[in-house]
Backbone as CSV, one residue per row, in Angstrom:
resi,resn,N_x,N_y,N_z,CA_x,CA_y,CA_z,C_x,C_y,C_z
1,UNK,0.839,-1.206,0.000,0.000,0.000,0.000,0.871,1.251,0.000
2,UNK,0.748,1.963,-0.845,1.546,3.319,-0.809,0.262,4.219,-0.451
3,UNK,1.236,5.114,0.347,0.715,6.462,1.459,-0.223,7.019,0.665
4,UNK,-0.165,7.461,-0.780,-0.965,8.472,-1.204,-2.305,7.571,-0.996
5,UNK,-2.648,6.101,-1.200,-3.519,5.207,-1.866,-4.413,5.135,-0.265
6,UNK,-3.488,5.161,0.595,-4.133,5.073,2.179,-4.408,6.478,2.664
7,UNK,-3.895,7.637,2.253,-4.697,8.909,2.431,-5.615,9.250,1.586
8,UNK,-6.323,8.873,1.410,-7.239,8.940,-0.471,-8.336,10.035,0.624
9,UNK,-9.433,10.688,-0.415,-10.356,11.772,-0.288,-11.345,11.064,0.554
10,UNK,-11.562,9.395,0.792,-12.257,8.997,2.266,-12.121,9.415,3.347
11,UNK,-10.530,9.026,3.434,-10.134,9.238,4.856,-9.740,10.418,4.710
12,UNK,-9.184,11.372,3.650,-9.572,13.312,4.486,-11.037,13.404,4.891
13,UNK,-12.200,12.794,4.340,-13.103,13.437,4.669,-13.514,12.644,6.459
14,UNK,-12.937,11.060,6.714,-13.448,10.887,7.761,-12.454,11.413,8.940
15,UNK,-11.301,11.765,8.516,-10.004,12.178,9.581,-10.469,12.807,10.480
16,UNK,-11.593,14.335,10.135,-11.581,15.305,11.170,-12.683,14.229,12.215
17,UNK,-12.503,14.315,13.655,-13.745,14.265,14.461,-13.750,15.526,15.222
18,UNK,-14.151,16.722,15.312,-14.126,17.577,16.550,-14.569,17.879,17.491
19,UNK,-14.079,17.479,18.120,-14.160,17.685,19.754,-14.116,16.303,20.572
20,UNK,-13.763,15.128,19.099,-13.348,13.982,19.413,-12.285,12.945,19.668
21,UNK,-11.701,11.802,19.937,-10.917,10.928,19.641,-9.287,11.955,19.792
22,UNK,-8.594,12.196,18.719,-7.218,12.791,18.665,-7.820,14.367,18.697
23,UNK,-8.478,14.569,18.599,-9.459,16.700,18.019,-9.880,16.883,19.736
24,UNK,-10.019,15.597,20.685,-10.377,16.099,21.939,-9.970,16.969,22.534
25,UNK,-10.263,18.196,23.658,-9.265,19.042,24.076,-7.811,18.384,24.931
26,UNK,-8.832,17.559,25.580,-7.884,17.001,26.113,-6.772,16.109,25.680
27,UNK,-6.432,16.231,24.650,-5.840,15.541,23.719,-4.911,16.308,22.888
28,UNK,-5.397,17.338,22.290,-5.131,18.379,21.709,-4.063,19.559,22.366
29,UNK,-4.681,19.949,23.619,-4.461,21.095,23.884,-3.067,20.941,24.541
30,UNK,-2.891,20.089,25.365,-1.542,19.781,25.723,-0.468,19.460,24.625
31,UNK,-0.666,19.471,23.849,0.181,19.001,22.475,0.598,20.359,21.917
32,UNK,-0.598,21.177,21.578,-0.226,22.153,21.227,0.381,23.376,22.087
33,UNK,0.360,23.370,23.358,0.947,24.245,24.517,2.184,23.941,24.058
34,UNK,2.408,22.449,24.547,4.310,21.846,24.419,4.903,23.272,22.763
35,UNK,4.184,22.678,22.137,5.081,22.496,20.860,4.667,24.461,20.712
36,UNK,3.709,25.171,20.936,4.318,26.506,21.124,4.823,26.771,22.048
37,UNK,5.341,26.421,23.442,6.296,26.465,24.000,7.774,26.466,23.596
38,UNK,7.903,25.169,22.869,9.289,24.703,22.118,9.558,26.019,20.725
39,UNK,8.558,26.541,20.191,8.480,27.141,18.924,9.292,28.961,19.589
40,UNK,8.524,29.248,20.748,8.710,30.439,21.170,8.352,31.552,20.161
41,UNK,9.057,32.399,19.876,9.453,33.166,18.752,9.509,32.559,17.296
42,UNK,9.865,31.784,17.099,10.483,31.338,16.407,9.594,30.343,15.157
43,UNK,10.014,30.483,14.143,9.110,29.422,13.034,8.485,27.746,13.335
44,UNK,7.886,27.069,12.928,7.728,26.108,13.157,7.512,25.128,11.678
45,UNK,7.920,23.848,11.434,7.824,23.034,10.106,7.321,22.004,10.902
46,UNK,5.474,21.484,10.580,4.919,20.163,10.626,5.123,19.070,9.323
47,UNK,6.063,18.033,9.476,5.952,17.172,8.881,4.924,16.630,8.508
48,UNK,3.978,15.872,7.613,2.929,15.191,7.298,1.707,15.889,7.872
49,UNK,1.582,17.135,7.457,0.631,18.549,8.413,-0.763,18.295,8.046
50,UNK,-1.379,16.926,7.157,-2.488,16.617,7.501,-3.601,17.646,7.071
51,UNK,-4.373,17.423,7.319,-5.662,18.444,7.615,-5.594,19.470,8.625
52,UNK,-4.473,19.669,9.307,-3.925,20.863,10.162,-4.539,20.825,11.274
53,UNK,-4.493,19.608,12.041,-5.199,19.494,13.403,-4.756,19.661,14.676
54,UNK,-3.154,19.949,14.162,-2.049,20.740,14.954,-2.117,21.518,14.748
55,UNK,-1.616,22.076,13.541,-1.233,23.096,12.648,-2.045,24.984,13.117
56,UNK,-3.507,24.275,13.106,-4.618,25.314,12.872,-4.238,25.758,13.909
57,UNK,-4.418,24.838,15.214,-4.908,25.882,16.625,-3.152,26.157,17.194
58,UNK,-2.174,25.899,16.691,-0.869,26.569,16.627,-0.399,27.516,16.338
59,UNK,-1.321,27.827,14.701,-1.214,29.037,14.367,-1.885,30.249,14.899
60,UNK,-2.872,30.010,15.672,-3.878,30.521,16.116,-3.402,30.745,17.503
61,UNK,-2.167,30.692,17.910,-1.558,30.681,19.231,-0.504,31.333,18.765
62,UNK,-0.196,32.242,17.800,0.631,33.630,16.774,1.913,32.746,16.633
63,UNK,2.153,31.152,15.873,3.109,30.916,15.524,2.917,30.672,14.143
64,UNK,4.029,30.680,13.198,3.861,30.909,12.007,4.357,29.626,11.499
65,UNK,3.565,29.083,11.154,3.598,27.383,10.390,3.615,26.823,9.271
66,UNK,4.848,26.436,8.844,4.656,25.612,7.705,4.572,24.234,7.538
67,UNK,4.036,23.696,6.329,3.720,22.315,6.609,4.301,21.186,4.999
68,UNK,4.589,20.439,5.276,5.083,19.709,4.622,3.667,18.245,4.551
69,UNK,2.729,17.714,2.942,2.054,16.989,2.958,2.118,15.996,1.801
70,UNK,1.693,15.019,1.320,2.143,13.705,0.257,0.605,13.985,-0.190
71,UNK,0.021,13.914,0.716,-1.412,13.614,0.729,-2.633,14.994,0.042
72,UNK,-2.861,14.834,-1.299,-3.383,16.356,-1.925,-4.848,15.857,-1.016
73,UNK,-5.861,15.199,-0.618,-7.370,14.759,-0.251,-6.702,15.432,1.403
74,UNK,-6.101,14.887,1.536,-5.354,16.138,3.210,-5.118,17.281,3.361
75,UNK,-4.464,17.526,2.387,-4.431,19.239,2.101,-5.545,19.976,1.876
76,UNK,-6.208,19.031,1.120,-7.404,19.771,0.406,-8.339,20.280,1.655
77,UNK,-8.724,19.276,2.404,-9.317,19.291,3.924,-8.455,20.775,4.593
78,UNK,-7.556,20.327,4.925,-6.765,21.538,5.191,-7.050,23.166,5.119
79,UNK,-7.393,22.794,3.590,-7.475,24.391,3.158,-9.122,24.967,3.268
80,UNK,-9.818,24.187,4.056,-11.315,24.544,4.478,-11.033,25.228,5.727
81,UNK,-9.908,25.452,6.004,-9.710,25.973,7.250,-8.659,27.256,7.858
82,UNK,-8.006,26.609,6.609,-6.602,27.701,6.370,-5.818,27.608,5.096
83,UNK,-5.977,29.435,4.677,-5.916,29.272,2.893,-3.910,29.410,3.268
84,UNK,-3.400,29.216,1.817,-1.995,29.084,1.739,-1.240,29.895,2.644
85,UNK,-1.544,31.239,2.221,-1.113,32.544,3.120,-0.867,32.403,4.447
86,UNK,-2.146,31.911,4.805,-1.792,31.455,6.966,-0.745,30.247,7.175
87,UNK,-1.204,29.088,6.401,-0.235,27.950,6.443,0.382,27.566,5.227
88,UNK,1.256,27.591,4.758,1.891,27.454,3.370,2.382,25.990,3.299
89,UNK,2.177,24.964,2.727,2.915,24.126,2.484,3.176,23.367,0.946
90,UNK,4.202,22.594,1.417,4.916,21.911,0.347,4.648,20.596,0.091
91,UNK,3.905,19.923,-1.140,3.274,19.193,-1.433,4.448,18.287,-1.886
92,UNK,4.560,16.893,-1.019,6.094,16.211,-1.293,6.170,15.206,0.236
93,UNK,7.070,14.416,-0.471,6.786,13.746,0.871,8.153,14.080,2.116
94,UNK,7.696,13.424,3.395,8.617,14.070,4.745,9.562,14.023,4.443
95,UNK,9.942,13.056,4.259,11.546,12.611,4.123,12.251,13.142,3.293
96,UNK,11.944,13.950,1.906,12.921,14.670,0.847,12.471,15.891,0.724
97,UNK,11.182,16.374,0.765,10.817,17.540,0.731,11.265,18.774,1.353
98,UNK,11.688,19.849,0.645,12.326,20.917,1.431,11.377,22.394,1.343
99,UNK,11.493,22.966,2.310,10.545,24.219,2.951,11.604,25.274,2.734
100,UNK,10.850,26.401,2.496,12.057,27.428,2.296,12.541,28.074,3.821
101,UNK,13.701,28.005,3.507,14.577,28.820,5.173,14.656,27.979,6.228
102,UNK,14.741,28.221,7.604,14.844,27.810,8.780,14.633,27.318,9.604
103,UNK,13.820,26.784,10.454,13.034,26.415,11.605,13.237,26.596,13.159
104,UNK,12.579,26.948,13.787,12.779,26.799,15.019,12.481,26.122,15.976
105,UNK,11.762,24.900,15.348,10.745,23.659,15.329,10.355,22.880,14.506
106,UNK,10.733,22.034,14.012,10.356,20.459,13.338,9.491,19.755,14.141
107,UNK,8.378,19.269,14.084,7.716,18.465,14.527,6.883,17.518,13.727
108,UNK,6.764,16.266,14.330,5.986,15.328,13.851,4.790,14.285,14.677
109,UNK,4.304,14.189,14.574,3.098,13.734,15.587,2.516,12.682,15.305
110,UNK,1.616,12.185,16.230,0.573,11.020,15.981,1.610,10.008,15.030
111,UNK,2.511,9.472,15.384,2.896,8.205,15.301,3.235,8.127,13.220
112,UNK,3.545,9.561,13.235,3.796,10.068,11.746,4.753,8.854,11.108
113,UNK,5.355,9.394,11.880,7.521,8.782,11.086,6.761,7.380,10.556
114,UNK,6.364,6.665,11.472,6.239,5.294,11.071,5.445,5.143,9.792
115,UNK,4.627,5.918,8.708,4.062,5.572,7.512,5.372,5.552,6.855
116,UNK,6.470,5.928,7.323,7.873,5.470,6.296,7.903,4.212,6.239
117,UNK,7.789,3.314,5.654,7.745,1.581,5.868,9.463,1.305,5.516
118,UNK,10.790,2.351,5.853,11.700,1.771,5.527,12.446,2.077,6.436
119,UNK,13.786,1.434,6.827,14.567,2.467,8.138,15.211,3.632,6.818
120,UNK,15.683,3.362,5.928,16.267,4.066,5.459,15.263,5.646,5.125
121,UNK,14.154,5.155,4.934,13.047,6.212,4.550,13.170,7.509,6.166
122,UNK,13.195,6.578,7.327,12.893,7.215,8.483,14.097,8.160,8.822
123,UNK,15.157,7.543,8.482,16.868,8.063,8.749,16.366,9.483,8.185
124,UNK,16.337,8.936,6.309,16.495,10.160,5.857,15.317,11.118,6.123
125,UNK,14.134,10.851,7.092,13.509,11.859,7.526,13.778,12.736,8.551
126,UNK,14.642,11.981,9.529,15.536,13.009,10.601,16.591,13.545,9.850
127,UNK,17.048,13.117,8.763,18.362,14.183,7.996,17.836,15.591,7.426
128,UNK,15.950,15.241,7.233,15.587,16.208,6.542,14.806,17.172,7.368
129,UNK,14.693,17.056,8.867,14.422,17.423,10.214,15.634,18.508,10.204
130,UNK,16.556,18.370,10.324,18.053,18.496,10.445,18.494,19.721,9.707
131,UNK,18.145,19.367,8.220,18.800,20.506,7.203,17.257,21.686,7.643
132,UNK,16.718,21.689,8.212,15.319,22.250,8.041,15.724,23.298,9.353
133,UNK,16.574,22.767,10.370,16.813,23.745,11.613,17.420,24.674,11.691
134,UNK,17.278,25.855,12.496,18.379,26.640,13.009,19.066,26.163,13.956
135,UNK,20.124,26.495,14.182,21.074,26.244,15.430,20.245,26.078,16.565
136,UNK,20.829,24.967,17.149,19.872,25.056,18.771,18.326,24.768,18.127
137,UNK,17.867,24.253,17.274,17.094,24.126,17.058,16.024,22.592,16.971
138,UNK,14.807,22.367,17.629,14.066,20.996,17.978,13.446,20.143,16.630
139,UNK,13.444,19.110,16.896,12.938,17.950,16.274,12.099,17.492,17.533
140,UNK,10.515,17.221,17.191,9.745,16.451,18.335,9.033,15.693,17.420
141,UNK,9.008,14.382,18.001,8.087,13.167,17.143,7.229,12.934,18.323
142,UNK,5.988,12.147,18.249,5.280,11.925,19.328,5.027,10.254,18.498
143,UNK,5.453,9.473,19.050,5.602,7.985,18.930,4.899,6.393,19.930
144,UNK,4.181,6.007,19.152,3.769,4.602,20.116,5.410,3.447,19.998
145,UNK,5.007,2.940,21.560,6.290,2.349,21.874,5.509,0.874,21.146
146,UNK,6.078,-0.446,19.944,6.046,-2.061,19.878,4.911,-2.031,21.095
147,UNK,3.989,-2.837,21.219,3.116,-3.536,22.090,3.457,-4.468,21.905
148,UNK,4.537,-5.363,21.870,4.850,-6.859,21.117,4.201,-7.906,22.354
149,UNK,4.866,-7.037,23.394,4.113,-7.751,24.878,3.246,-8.637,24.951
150,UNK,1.917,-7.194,24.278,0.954,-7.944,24.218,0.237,-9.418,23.255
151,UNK,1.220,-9.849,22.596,1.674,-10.714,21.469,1.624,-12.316,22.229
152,UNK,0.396,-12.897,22.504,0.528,-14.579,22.901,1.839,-15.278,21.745
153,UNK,2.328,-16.376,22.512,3.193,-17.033,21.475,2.372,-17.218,20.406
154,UNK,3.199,-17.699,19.194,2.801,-17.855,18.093,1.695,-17.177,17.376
155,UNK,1.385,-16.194,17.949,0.427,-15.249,17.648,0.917,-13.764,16.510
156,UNK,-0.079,-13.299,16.325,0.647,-12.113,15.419,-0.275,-10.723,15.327
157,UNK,-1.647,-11.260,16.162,-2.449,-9.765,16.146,-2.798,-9.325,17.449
158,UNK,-3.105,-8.324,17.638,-3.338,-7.918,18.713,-4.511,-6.679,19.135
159,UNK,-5.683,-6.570,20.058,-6.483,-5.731,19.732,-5.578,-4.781,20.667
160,UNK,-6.197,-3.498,20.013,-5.348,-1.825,20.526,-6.498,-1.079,21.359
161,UNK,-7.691,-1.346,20.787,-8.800,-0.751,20.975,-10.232,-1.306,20.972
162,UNK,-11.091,-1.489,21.846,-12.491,-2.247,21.632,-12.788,-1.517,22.364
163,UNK,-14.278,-0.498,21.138,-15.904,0.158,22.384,-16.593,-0.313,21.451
164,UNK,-17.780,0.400,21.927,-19.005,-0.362,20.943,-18.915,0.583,19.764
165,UNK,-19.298,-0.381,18.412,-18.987,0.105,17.051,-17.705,0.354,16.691
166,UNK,-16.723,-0.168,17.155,-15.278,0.136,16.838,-14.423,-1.111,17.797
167,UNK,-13.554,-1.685,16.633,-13.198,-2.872,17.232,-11.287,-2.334,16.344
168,UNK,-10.273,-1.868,16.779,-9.254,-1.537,16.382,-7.912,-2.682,17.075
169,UNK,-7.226,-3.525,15.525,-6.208,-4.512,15.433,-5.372,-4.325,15.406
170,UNK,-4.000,-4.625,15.618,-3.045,-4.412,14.611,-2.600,-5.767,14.749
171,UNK,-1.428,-5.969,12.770,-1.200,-7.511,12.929,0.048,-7.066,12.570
172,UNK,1.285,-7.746,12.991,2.421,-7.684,13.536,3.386,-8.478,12.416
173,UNK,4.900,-8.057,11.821,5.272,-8.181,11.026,7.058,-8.436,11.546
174,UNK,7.003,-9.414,12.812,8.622,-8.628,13.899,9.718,-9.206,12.612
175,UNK,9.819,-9.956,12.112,11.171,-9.751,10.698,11.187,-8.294,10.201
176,UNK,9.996,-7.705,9.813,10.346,-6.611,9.456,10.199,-4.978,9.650
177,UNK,9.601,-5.530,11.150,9.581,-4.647,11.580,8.343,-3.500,11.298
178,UNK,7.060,-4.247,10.812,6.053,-3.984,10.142,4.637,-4.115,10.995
179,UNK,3.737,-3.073,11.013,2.385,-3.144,11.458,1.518,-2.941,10.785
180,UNK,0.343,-3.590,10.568,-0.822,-3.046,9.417,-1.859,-2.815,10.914
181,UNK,-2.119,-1.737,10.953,-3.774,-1.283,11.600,-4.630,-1.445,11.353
182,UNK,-5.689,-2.239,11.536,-6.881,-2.332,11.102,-8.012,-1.509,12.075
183,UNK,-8.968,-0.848,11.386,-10.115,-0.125,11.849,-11.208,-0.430,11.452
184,UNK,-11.485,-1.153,12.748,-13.644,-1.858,11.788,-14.265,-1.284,12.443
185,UNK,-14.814,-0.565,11.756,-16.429,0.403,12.135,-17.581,-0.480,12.010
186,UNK,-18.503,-0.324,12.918,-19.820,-1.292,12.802,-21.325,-0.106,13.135
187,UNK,-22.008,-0.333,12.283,-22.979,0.525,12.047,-23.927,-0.649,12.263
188,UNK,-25.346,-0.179,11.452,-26.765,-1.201,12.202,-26.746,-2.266,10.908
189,UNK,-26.594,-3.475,11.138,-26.656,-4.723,10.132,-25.626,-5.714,10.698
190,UNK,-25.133,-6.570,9.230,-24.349,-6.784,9.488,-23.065,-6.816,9.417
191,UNK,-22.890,-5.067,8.616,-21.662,-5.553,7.622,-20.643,-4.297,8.345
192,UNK,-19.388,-4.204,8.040,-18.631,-3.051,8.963,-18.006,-2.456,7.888
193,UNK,-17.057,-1.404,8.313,-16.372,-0.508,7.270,-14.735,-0.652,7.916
194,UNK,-13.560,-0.665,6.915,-12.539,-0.945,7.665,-11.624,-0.471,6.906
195,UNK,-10.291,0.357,7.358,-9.723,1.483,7.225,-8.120,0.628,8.058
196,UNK,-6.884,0.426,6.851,-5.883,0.053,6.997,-4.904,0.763,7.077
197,UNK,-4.106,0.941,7.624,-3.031,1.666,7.242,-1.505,0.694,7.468
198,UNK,-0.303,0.837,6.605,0.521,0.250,6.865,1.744,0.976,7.807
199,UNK,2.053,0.528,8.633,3.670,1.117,9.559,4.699,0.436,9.668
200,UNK,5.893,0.980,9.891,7.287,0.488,10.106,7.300,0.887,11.438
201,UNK,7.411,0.477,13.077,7.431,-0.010,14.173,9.018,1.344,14.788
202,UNK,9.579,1.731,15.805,10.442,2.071,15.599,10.847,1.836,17.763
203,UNK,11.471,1.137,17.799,11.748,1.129,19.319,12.915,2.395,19.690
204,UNK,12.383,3.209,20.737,12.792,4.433,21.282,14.196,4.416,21.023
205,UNK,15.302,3.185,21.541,16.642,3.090,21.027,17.391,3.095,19.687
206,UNK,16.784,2.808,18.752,16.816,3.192,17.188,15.989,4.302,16.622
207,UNK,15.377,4.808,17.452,14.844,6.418,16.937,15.808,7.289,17.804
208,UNK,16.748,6.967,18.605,17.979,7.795,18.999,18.974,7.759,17.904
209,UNK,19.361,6.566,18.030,20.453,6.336,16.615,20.051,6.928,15.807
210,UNK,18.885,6.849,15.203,18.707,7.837,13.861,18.639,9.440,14.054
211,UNK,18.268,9.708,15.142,19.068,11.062,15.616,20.301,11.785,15.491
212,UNK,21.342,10.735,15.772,22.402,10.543,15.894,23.109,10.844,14.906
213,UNK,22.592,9.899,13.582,22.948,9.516,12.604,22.833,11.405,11.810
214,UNK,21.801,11.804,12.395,21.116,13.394,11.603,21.847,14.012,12.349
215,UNK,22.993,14.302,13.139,23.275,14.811,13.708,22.936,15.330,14.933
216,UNK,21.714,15.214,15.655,20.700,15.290,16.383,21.065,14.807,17.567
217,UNK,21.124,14.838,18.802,20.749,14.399,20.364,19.482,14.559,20.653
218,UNK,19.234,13.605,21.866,17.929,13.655,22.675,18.056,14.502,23.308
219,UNK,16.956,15.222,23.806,17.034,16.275,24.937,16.093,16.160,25.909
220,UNK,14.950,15.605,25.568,13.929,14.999,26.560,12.939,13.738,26.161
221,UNK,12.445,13.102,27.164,11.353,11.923,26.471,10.728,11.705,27.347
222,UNK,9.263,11.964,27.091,8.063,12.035,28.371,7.268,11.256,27.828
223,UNK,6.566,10.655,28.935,5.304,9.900,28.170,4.196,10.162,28.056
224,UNK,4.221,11.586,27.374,2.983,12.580,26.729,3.249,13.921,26.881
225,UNK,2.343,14.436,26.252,2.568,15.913,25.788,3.073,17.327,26.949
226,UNK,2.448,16.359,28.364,2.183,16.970,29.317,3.256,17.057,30.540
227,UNK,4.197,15.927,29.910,5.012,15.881,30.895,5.478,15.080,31.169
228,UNK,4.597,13.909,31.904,4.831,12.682,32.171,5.829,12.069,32.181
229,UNK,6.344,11.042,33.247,7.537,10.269,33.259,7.444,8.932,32.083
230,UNK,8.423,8.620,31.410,8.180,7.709,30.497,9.238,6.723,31.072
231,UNK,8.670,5.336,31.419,8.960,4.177,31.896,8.491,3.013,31.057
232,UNK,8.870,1.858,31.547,8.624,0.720,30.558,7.365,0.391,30.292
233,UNK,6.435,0.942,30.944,5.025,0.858,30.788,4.216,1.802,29.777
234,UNK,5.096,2.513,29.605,4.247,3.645,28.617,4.178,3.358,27.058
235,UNK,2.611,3.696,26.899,2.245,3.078,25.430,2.850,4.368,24.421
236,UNK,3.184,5.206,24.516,4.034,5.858,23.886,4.783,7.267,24.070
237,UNK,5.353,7.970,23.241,6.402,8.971,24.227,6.300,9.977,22.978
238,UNK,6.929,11.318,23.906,6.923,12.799,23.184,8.956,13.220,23.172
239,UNK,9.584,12.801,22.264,10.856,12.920,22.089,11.452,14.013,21.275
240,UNK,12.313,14.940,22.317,12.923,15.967,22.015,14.150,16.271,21.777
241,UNK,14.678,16.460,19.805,15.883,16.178,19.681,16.418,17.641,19.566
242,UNK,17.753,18.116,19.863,18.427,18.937,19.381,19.824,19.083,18.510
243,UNK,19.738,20.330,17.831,21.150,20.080,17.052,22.170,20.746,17.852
């Protein structure tokens, strides 16, 4: 499955929920404090900027945002909300695409990096984090840690998520380091609606190395937007690189 084929004009139109799921405040708002915190003064570049569900209420907090997207049915969504002028971006994908000038913030979110299905794809997305900064300047990914844990022997799927009308899988790929998500929606009958996406997996110690590799150090890793201590229990983390 290639990215453009799994962002298609469905899923821009089912992405937004507001005031729901990832759009919750509580969900939201701490995400976006951090990352205009980290921005200060200073510019900000969203990797894979989506339908601008960061983006919007960032800018709207007087930081000036650009966005980097693969996905034209994302953008398009996007621009129901904010025309070029407020958010400008560059239609191309994370990893090679270049923004004009500086940054004072790179960020990437919601478990982005991983639609790279390659290490090499992911490397060269922190190289392109990298050429994108000013001095002293952040890289933040917000990343789910392997659930392999939860993995019975000889097994290979695992549920992430069960409420009513929503039953969310993922099936597990450990040679290569591969996850497919599955999303079954269930409405009144008997039939459901189901929404895949493919990922490349990335354990916190090889998303340093590839830091590394970009020239990049860690500078912090919490387990959420808010703060939080990140220990072996945490289903995923907010990682802060510098140059």
């Amino acid at each position: 499955m290639r990215q453009e084929d799994v962002w298609d004009a469905e899923a821009a139109r089912q992405y937004d929920t507001p005031g729901q799921g990832v759009f919750a405040p509580e969900v939201l708002e701490p995400a976006v404090d951090r990352l205009a915190g980290l921005a200060g003064d200073g510019r900000a570049l969203e990797f894979a900027i989506g339908t601008g569900r960061v983006a919007v209420p960032l800018r709207e907090r007087g930081v000036a945002v650009t966005g980097i997207e693969l996905s034209q049915p994302m953008l398009a969504q996007l621009r129901t909300k904010a025309d070029e002028e407020t958010i400008p971006v560059i239609v191309g994908d994370m990893a090679t695409a270049t923004a004009p000038g500086r940054y004072t913030l790179v960020y990437l979110v919601y478990n982005t990096i991983s639609n790279l299905l390659t290490q090499a794809e992911q490397v060269a997305c922190f190289r392109n984090a990298a050429r994108h900064l000013e001095p002293g300047g952040r890289f933040v990914i917000e990343l789910g840690v392997p659930q392999l844990r939860k993995l019975p022997p000889g097994q290979r799927a695992a549920v992430f998520r069960s409420e009513p009308g929503y039953i969310g899988l993922d099936t597990y790929d450990v040679v290569r380091q591969r996850i497919v998500s599955h999303h079954f929606t269930f409405a009144e009958g008997r039939r459901a609606d189901v929404f895949r996406s493919p990922h490349r997996y990335i354990w916190p110690a090889e998303l340093d190395l590839m830091a590394q590799l970009a020239g990049l150090e860690l500078e912090t890793r919490h387990a959420d937007w808010a703060g939080g201590e990140f220990t072996e229990d945490s289903p995923s983390h907010v990682s802060v690189y510098r140059n």
